[in-house]
N, C-alpha and C positions, 0 to 999 in steps of 0.2 A: 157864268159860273154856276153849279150845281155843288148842291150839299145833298145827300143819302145817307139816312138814320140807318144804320145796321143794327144797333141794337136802341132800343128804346127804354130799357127796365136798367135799376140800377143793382147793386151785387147779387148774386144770387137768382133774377131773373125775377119771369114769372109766367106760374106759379112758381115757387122758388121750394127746392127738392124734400127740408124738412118742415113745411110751416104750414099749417092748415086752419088759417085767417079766411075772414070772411070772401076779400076777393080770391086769393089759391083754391078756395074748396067752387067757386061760381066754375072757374075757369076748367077745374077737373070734373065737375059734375051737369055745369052746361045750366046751373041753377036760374045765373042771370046771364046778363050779356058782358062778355068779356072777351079781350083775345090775349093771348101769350106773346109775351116779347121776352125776346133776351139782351143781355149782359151789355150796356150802354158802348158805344162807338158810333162815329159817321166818319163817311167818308168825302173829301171834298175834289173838286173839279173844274179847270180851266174850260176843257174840250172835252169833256167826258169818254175823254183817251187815255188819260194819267191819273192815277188817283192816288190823294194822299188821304191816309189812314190820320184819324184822330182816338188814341187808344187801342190797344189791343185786346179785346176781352179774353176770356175764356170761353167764347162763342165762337171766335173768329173763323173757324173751320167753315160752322154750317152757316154764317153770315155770310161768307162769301161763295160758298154754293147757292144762295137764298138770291145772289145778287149776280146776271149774267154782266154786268159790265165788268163785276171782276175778275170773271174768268179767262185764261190765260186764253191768248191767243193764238198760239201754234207754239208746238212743243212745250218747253216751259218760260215762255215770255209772258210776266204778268203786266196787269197794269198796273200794279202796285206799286207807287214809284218811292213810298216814304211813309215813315210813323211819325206823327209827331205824340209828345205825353204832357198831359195838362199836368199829373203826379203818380207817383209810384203805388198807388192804392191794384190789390191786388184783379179788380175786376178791372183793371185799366192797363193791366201790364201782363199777367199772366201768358195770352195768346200771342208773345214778341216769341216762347217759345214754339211755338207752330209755325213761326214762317222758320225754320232749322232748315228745312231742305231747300231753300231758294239760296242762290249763288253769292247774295250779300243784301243784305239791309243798312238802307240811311233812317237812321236815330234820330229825331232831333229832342233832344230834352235839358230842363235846367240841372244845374251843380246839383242842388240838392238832392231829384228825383235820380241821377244817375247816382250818386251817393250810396242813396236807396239800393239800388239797383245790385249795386257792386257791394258794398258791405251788411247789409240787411237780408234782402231777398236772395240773396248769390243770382237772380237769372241774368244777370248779365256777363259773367264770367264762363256760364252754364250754357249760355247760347255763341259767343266767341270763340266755344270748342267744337261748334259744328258748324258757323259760317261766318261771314266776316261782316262785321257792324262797323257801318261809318257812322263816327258818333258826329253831331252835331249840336254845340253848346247853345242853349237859347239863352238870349238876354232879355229879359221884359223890358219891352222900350225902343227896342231897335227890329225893324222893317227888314223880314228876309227875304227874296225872288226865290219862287220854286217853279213858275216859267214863265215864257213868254209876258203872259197875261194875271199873272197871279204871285200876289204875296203873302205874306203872315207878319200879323206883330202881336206877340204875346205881352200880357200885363198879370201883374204878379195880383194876385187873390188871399190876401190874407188871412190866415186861420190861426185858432188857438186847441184845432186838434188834437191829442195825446200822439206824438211823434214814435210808432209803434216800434220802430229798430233805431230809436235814435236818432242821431247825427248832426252832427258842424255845422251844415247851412240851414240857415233858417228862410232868408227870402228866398222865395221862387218855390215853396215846397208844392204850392198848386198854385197855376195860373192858366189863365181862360187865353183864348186864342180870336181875332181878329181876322177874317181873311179880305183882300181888297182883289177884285176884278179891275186893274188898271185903265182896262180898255173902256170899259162902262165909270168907274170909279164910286162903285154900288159893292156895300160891303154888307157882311155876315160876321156874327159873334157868336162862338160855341164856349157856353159857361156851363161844364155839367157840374161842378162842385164849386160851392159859393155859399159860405157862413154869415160872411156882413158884407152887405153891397156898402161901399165906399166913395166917397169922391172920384175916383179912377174908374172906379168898375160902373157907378152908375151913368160916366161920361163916355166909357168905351159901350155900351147901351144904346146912352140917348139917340146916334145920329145913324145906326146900322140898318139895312133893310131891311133884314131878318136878323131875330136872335133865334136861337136854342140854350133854353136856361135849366137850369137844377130845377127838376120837381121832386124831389125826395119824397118829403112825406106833406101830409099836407094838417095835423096837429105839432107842434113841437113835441108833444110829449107822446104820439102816437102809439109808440111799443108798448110803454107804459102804460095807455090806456087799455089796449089790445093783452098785456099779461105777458108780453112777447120778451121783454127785455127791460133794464134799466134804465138806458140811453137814452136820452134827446136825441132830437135831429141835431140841436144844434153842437152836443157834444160828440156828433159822429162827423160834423162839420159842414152841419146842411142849415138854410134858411128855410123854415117853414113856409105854405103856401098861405094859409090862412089867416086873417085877424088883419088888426095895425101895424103896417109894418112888413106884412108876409109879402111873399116874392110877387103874389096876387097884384095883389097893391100896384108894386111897382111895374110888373108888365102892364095892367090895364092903362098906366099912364106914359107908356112909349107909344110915339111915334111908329115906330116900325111897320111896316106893310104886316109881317109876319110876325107872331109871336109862339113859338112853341117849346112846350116843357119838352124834356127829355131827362134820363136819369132816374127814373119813376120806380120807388117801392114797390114790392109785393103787396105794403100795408094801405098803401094811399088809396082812399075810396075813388077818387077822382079815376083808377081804371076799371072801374065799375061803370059800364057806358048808362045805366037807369038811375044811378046817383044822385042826388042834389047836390053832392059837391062836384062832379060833373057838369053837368047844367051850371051852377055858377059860373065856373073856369069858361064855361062855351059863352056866358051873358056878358065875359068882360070880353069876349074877343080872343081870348088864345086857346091855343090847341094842343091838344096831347096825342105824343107821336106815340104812331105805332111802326113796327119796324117793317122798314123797308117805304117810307115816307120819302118822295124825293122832291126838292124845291127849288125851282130853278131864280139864283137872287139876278 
C-alpha cells in the first residue's frame, strides 16, 4: 500500500495569497528556507494503479499534474478511482468541482458532510449537473473493500466547531480514515482535522504503521499571537502542536514506523526548515510533509 501527500498546507496553502506572516514573506522572498505547499489532500494505493483521493482541494488541478501516477492513461481513463471526505470544509471539498469533466465520480462521504454538501455549500447539486456522482454513505465503524487488497474504516472525530451552514447531523461531521493492506495487514491513518484526540482516535493511532496527523498550528493562540485573527486553533477545530497535551506529545509517544504532520498553516513556524520548532518536531521523530511525499506502509 502507498499513501502520496498531494497537498501538504492546510486552507489557503502556502504562502497563502493575502498573508504576509513571517513564514509567507521567507517563502516569497527566499529569506529562509522554506518550500510552498498547497491545499491538504493524499492520495492512497493498493497497486499504485487505482487511486483513491482523500479530500479534494482547491489545488486538485495542479496536484495532480504535479503527480504522474495521476495522469490519465490513454484517452481519458484516469486512475482516479474514488474521493473519499474526512468533512465538508471548504479546502476539502472545493476541487470535487474540477473533476466535472470526468464521466462519473464515486463519493464516499458521511450524512452530515453530504448535508453540507447539498444544503450549505450547493456543490453537490452543482456538480450532479455536469456529471454523475455515485454517492457512497460512510458509517464510522464499519470496514469498506475498495479492492482486492484494500479497505477503509472511518471513526468519527469529534468537534465543537461553529457548524458554519448549519445542519441536522451532528456525528460524522469529521472523521479521520483508517486504510488496511489486507494482504500485509499493515495499516495507515489520515487524521488531517482533529480537536481532541479521544479514546477512539487515540486507539485508531496507537497500533497504525504510519499516521498523517493535523498539524495546524503549532501555538493555540497563534493568529492571535501573529495579529492575524481572533481564532484559536482550537476554535477553528484543530489541536495544537505544542506544550502538554499538543498533538507533539502524543505522536512522539506512538509506536508507528512513521509519523507525519500534514494539514500545516501558513502560520506554523515548524515550515520554517531553520526553526527551533522545526528541530524540535525532527528531535521527537516526526516529519512534516511536503507535497508530493510518498510512503510506501
Amino acid at each position: 500500500m502507498w499513501v502520496r501527500v498531494l497537498g501538504a498546507g492546510a486552507g489557503g496553502g502556502f504562502p497563502q495569497w493575502n498573508c504576509g506572516c513571517p513564514g509567507c514573506r521567507a517563502v516569497r522572498d527566499g529569506s529562509r528556507p522554506a518550500t510552498p505547499r498547497t491545499q491538504s489532500s493524499v492520495a492512497v494505493s493498493a497497486d499504485r494503479e487505482r487511486w483513491y483521493l482523500v479530500n479534494a482541494s482547491p489545488d486538485l488541478r495542479a496536484q495532480i499534474e504535479a503527480n504522474p501516477a495521476l495522469h490519465p492513461r490513454a484517452d481519458r481513463d484516469s486512475p482516479i478511482a474514488a474521493v473519499l471526505l474526512t468533512d465538508a470544509e471548504l479546502d476539502h471539498t472545493m476541487g470535487l468541482l474540477l473533476l466535472r469533466e470526468g464521466p462519473g465520480i464515486e463519493l464516499h462521504a458521511t450524512p452530515a458532510t453530504v448535508e453540507t454538501l447539498v444544503e450549505g455549500t450547493g456543490f453537490l447539486p452543482t456538480l450532479e449537473r455536469y456529471t454523475a456522482v455515485d454517492r457512497r454513505e460512510v458509517v464510522p465503524g464499519k470496514t469498506v473493500s475498495l479492492d482486492d487488497h484494500l479497505t477503509y474504516r472511518a471513526f468519527d472525530v469529534p468537534t465543537e466547531k461553529h457548524a458554519r451552514f448549519g445542519g441536522r447531523v451532528d456525528e460524522g461531521r469529521v472523521v479521520g480514515y483508517r486504510f488496511t493492506d489486507t494482504a500485509t495487514g499493515r495499516s495507515l491513518v489520515y487524521l488531517p482535522g482533529v480537536q481532541t484526540v479521544t479514546a477512539e482516535v487515540r486507539a485508531e493511532l496507537g497500533d497504525a504503521a504510519v499516521v498523517l496527523v493535523d498539524g495546524t498550528c503549532w501555538h493555540d493562540d497563534e493568529l492571535v499571537r501573529l495579529g492575524l485573527g481572533r481564532k484559536t486553533a482550537r476554535d477553528m477545530g484543530h489541536l495544537a502542536m505544542a506544550g502538554s497535551g499538543g498533538s507533539l506529545e502524543l505522536l512522539a509517544g506512538l509506536p508507528a514506523e512513521r509519523r507525519i504532520y500534514v494539514h500545516i498553516n501558513n502560520t506554523n513556524p515548524v515550515l520554517l526548515d531553520d526553526s527551533p520548532e522545526r528541530a524540535e518536531v525532527t528531535a521527537a521523530g516526526v516529519e512534516v510533509a511536503t507535497d508530493g511525499l510518498e510512503v510506501e506502509v
